[in-house]
C-alpha positions as CSV (number, residue, x, y, z in Angstrom):
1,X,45.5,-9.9,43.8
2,X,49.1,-9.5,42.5
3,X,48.3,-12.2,39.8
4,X,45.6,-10.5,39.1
5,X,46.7,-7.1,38.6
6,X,50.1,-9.1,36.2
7,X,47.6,-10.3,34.2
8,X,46.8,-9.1,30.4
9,X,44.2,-9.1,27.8
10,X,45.9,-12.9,27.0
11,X,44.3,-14.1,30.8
12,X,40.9,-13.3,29.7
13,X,38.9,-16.1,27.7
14,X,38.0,-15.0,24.3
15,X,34.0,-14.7,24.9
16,X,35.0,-12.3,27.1
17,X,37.1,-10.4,24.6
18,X,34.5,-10.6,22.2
19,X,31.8,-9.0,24.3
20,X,34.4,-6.5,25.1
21,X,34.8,-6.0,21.1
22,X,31.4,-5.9,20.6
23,X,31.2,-2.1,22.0
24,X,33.5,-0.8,19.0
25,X,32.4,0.6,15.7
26,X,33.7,-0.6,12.3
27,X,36.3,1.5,12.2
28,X,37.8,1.3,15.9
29,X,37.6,-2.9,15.1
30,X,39.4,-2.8,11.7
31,X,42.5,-0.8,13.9
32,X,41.9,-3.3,16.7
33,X,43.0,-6.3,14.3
34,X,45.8,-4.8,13.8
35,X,47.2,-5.4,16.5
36,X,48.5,-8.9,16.7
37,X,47.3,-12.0,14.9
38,X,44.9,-13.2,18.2
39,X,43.2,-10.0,18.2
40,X,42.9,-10.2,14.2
41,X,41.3,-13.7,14.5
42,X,38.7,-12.1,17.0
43,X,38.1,-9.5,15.4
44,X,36.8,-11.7,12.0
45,X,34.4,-13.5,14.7
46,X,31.1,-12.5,13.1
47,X,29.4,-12.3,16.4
48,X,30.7,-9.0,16.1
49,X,29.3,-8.2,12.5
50,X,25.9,-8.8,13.1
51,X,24.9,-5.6,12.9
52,X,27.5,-3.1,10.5
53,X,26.3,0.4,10.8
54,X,28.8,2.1,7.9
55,X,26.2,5.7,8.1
56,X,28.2,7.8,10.1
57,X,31.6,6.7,8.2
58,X,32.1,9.6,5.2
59,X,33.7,8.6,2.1
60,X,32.7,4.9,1.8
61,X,33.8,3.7,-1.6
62,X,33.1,0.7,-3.4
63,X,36.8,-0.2,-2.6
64,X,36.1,-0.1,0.9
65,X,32.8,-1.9,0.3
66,X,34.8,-5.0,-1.6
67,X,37.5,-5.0,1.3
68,X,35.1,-5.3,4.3
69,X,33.0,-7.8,1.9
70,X,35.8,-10.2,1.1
71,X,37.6,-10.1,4.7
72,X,35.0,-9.2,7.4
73,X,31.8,-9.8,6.6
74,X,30.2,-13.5,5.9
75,X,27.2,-15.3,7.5
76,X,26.4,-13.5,10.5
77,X,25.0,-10.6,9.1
78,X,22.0,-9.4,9.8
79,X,21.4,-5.7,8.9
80,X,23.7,-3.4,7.2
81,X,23.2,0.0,6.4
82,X,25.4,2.3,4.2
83,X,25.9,6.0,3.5
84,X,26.5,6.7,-0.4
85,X,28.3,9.4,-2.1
86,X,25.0,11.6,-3.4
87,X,25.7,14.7,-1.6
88,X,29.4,14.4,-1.7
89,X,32.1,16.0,-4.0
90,X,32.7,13.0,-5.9
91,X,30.0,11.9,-5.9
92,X,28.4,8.8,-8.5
93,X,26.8,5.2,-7.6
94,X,28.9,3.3,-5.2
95,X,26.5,-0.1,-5.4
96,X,27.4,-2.2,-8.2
97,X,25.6,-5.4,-9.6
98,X,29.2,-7.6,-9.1
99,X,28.9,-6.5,-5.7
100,X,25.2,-7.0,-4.6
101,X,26.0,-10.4,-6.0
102,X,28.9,-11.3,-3.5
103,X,26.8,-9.7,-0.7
104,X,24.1,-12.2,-1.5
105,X,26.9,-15.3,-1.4
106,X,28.6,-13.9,1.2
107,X,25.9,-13.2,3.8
108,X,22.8,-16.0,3.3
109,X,21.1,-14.6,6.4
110,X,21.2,-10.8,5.3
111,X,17.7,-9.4,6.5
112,X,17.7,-5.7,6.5
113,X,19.1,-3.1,4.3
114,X,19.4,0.7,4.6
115,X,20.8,2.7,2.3
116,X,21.3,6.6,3.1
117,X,22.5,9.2,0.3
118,X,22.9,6.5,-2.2
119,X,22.7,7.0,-6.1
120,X,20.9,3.4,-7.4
121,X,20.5,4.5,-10.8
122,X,23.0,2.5,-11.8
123,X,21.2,-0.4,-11.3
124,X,18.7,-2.2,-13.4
125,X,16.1,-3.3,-10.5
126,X,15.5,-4.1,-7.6
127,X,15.8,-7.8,-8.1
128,X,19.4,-7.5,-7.9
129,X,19.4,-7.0,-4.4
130,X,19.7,-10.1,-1.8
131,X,16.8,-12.7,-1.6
132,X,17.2,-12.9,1.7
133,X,16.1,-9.4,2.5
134,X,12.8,-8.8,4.3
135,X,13.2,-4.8,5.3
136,X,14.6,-2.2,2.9
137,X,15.3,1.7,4.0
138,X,16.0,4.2,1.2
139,X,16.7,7.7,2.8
140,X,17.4,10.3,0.4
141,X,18.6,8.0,-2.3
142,X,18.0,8.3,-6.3
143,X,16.2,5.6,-8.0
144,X,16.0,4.4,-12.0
145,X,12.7,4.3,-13.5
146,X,11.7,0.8,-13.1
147,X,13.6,-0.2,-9.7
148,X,10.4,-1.6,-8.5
149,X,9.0,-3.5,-11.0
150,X,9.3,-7.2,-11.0
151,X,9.6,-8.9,-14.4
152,X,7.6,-12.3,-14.2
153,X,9.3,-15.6,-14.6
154,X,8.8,-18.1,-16.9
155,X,6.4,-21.1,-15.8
156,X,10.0,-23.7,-15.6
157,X,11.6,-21.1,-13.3
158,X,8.7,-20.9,-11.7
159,X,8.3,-24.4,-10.6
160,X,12.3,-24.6,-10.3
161,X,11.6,-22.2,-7.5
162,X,10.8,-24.6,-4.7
163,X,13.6,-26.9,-5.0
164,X,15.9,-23.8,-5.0
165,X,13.8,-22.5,-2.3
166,X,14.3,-25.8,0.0
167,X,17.9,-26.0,-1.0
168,X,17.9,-21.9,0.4
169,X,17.0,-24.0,4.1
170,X,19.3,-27.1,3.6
171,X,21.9,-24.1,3.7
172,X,23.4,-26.4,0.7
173,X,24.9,-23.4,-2.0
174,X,22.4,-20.6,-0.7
175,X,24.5,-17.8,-1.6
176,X,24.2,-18.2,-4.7
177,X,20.5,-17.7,-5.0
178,X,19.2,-14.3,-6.0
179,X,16.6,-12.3,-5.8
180,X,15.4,-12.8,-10.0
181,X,15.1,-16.7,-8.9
182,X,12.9,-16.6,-5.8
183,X,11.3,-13.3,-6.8
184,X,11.5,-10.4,-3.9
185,X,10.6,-11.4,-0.5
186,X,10.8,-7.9,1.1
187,X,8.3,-7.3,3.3
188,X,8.8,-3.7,4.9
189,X,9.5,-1.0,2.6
190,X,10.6,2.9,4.2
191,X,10.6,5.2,1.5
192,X,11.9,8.8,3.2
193,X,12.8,12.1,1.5
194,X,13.2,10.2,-1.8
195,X,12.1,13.1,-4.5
196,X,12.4,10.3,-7.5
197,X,10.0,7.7,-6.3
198,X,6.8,8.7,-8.5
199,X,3.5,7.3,-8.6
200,X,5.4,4.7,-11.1
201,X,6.9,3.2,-8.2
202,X,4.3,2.6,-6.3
203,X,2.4,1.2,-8.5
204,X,5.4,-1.7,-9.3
205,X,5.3,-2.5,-6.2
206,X,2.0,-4.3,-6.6
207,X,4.0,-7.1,-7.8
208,X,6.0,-7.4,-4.5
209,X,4.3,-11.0,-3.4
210,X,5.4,-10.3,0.3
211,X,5.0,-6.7,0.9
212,X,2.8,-6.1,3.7
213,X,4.2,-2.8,5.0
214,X,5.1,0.6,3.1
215,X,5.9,4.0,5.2
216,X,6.3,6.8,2.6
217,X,7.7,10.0,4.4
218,X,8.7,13.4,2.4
219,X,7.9,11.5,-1.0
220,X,6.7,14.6,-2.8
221,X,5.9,13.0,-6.1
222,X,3.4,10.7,-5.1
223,X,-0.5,11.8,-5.5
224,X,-4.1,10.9,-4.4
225,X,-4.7,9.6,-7.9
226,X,-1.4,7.7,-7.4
227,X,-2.7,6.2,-4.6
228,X,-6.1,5.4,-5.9
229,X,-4.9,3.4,-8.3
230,X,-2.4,1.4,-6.1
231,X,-5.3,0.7,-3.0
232,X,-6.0,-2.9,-2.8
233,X,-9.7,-3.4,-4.6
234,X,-12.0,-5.6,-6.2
235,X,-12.2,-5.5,-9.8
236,X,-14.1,-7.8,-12.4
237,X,-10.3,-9.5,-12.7
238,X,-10.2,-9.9,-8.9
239,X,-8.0,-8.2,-6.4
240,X,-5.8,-5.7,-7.9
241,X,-3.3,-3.2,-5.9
242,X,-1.6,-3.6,-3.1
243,X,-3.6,-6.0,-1.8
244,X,-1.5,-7.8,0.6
245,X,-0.5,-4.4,2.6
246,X,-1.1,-4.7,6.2
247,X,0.6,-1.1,7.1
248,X,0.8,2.6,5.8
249,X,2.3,5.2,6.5
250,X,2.2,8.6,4.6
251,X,3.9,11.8,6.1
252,X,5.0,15.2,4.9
253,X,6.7,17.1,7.7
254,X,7.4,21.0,5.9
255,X,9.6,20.1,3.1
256,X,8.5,22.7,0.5
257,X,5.9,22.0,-1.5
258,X,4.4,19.4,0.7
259,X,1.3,21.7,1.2
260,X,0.7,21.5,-2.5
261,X,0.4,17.1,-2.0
262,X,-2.9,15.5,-0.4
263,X,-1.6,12.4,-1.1
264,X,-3.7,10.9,1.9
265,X,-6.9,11.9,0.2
266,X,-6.3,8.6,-2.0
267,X,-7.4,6.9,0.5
268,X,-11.1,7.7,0.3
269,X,-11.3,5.1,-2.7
270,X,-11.1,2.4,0.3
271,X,-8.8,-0.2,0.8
272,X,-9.0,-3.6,1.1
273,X,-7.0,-5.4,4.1
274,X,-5.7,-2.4,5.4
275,X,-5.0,-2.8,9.4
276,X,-2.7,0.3,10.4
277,X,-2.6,4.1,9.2
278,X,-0.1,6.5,10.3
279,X,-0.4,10.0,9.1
280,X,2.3,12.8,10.0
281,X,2.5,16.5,9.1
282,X,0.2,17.9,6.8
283,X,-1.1,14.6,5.6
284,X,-3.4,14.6,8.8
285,X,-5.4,16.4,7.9
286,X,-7.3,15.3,4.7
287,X,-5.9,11.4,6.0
288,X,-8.6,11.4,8.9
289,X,-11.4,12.7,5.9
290,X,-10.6,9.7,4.5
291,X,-9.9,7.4,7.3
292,X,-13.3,6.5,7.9
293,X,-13.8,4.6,4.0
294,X,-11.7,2.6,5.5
295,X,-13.2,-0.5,6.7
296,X,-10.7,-2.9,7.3
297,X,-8.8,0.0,9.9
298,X,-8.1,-1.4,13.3
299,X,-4.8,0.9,14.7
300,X,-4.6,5.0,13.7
301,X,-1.2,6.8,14.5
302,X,-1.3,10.7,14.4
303,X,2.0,12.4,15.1
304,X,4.0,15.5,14.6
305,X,0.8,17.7,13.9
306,X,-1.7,20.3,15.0
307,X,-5.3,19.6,15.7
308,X,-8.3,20.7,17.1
309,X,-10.3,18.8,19.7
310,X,-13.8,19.2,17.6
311,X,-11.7,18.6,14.7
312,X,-10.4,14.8,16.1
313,X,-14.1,13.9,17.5
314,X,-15.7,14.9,14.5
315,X,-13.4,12.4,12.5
316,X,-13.5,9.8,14.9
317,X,-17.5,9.5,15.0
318,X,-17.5,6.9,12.2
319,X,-14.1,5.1,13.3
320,X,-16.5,2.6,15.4
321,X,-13.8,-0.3,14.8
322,X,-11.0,1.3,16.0
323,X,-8.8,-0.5,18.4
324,X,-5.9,1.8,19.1
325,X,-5.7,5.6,18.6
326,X,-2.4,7.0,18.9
327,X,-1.3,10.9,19.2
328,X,2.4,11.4,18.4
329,X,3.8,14.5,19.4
330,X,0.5,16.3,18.2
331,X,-0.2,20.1,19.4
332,X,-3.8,20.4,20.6
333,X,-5.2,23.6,20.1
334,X,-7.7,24.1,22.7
335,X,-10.3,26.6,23.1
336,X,-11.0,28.5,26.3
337,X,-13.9,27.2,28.3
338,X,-17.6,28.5,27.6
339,X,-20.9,27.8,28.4
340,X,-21.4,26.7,24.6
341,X,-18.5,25.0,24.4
342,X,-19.5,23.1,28.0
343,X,-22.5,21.9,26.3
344,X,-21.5,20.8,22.8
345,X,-19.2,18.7,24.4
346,X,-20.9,17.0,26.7
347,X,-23.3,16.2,23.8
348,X,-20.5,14.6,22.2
349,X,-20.0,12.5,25.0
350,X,-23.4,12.2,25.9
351,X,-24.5,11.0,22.2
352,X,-20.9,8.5,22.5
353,X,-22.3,6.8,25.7
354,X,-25.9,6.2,23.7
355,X,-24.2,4.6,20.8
356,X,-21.4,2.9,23.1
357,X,-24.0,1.1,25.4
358,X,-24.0,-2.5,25.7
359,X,-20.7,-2.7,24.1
360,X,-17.8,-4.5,25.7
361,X,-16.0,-3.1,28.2
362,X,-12.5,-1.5,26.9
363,X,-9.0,0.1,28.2
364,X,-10.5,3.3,29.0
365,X,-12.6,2.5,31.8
366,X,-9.7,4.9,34.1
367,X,-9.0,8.1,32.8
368,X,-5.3,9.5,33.9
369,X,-5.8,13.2,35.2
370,X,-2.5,13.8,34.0
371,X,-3.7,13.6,30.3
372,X,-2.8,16.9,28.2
373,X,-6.2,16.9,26.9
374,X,-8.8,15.4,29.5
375,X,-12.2,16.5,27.7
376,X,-10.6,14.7,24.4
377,X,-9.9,11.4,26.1
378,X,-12.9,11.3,27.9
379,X,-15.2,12.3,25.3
380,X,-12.8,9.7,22.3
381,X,-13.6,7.2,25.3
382,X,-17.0,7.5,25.0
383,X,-16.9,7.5,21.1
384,X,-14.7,4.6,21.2
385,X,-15.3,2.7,24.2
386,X,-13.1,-0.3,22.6
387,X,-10.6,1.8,21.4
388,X,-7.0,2.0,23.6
389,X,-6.1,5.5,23.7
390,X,-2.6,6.7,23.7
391,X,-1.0,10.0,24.0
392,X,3.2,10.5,23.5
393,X,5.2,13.8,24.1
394,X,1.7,16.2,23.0
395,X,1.5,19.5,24.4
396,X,-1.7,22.1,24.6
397,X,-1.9,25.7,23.0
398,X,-5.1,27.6,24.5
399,X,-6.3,29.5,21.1
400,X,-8.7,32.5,21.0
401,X,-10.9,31.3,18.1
């Protein structure tokens, strides 16, 4: 016990120490290598910059940026997500092309970038960014005109793309590889409270090969007739659109002027290959009129909302191959109990066991009693005997009307 209690940092083995590190932010681990020249050479151990969150550090500039680039961070890291200089004093882009490119040397296994407040109109496109990236979060950022679009390659670089492509997985100079060589591999795009991204956008992203998730939240600028022409279709040219999208999401949650946009109502065009819909705020309501052209839809998320419980069976007559209906924090306005109201429901649920007969049996065979809304999840059962029915932090409102 008294060797014990002697002892120092210096007794413990340096796994140890680097769990222990692990805990600290950025800042508390640049101060921790300080220290002495051990704890310096821990502290560059990029177990422990896996994951650099730089959001809730004010006044990042691209000094900073180049210091922790050329001294901290190398191949281990996997996300990174920085806070720009939009809404401060001094404002002006932070991001520069010189950098991206060290990032993309620096850090070959670079996966997910968030970028919060940032001002990217400095930069020519997107393809500057790191080929390695397969999520991208913009969060109240500023973009150029043509950030999205891709400009195509040339039938040599195409065919060059393979060898540098296997050479990316040999590890053998994969840093110096960028994203206007492979082309953009992103795959999940989150677009939130970004007033520049315009119909433009979304349309260059039609050229994204990988892209198979978008989630557009507070983008004010983009229509139905935006969206229209973006939906994955058949043409006499073949599939045009977004046609390898797997996921959408489209919310506006009370940013002024979101009850102007029905950008949800773009859907009813149809689109091809589309698996999972989320709709939030006042999108939900002209997204479920439009749900049901859907034909590919197996998963609808509803969240942060108010709706009615006719309103919801209504919608979800024609959603017959639904798989998973979701409610998200959704405010159920419920009517008090009548006679009528008895009876129009149980011919709802009556008319739901007719159509649902002989189907397979689903998740919904035992009801909870603790449900918010039990009439709704037993006549949506009914409706959608093969749908899984989920409800998340909802609450009831009894209305008069």
């Amino acid at each position: 016990m008294a060797d014990f209690r002697s002892s120092t940092l210096d007794y413990f083995p340096e796994n140890i120490l680097i769990d222990i590190l692990s805990y600290l932010g950025v800042r508390e681990l640049i101060r921790t290598g300080r220290v002495c020249k051990r704890w310096r050479r821990l502290v560059k151990d990029q177990r422990l910059w896996r994951a650099v969150d730089l959001t809730a550090w004010k006044g990042v500039t691209s000094r900073m940026l180049w210091v922790l680039l050329r001294q901290y961070l190398g191949t281990g890291l996997r996300c990174l997500r920085l806070r720009g200089l939009l809404l401060s004093a001094r404002g002006g882009a932070f991001l520069s092309e010189s950098w991206l490119k060290a990032l993309s040397s620096r850090c070959p296994r670079l996966r997910s970038l968030s970028l919060l407040h940032a001002d990217l109109r400095g930069l020519r496109s997107s393809q500057l960014l790191p080929a390695t990236l397969q999520v991208l979060e913009l969060r109240g950022c500023e973009l150029p005109q043509g950030f999205f679009a891709q400009t195509p390659t040339s039938p040599e670089k195409q065919a060059g793309t393979a060898s540098t492509a296997s050479s990316l997985r040999r590890g053998s100079q994969s840093g110096k590889v960028t994203a206007s060589t492979l082309g953009i591999a992103i795959e999940t795009v989150v677009l939130d409270n970004v007033p520049s991204f315009t119909d433009q956008h979304l349309q260059s992203l039609a050229s994204w090969e990988k892209l198979s998730r978008l989630e557009l939240r507070n983008v004010l600028r983009v229509t139905a007739e935006g969206l229209r022409r973006s939906a994955a279709k058949e043409t006499e040219s073949g599939l045009n659109g977004l046609i390898r999208l797997k996921y959408l999401e489209i919310g506006h949650f009370g940013r002024p002027g979101a009850q102007l946009q029905m950008a949800s109502l773009g859907l009813g065009v149809g689109w091809l290959g589309l698996e999972e819909l989320s709709l939030g705020g006042k999108e939900v309501g002209p997204g479920l009129l439009s749900a049901s052209r859907l034909r590919d839809l197996k998963r609808l998320r509803l969240r942060c909302c108010k709706l009615r419980e006719m309103q919801v069976l209504r919608s979800c007559r024609t959603l017959r191959d639904l798989r998973r209906l979701e409610f998200c924090e959704v405010f159920f306005q419920v009517c008090p109990k009548t006679p009528e109201g008895e009876g129009e429901r149980q011919g709802e649920g009556e008319q739901g066991r007719e159509d649902a007969s002989g189907g397979d049996d689903g998740s919904n065979d035992k009801l909870d009693d603790n449900d918010p809304v039990p009439s709704l999840r037993r006549s949506l059962a009914a409706l959608l005997p093969r749908c899984a029915l989920v409800f998340t932090n909802c609450t009831v409102t009894i209305t008069s009307d």
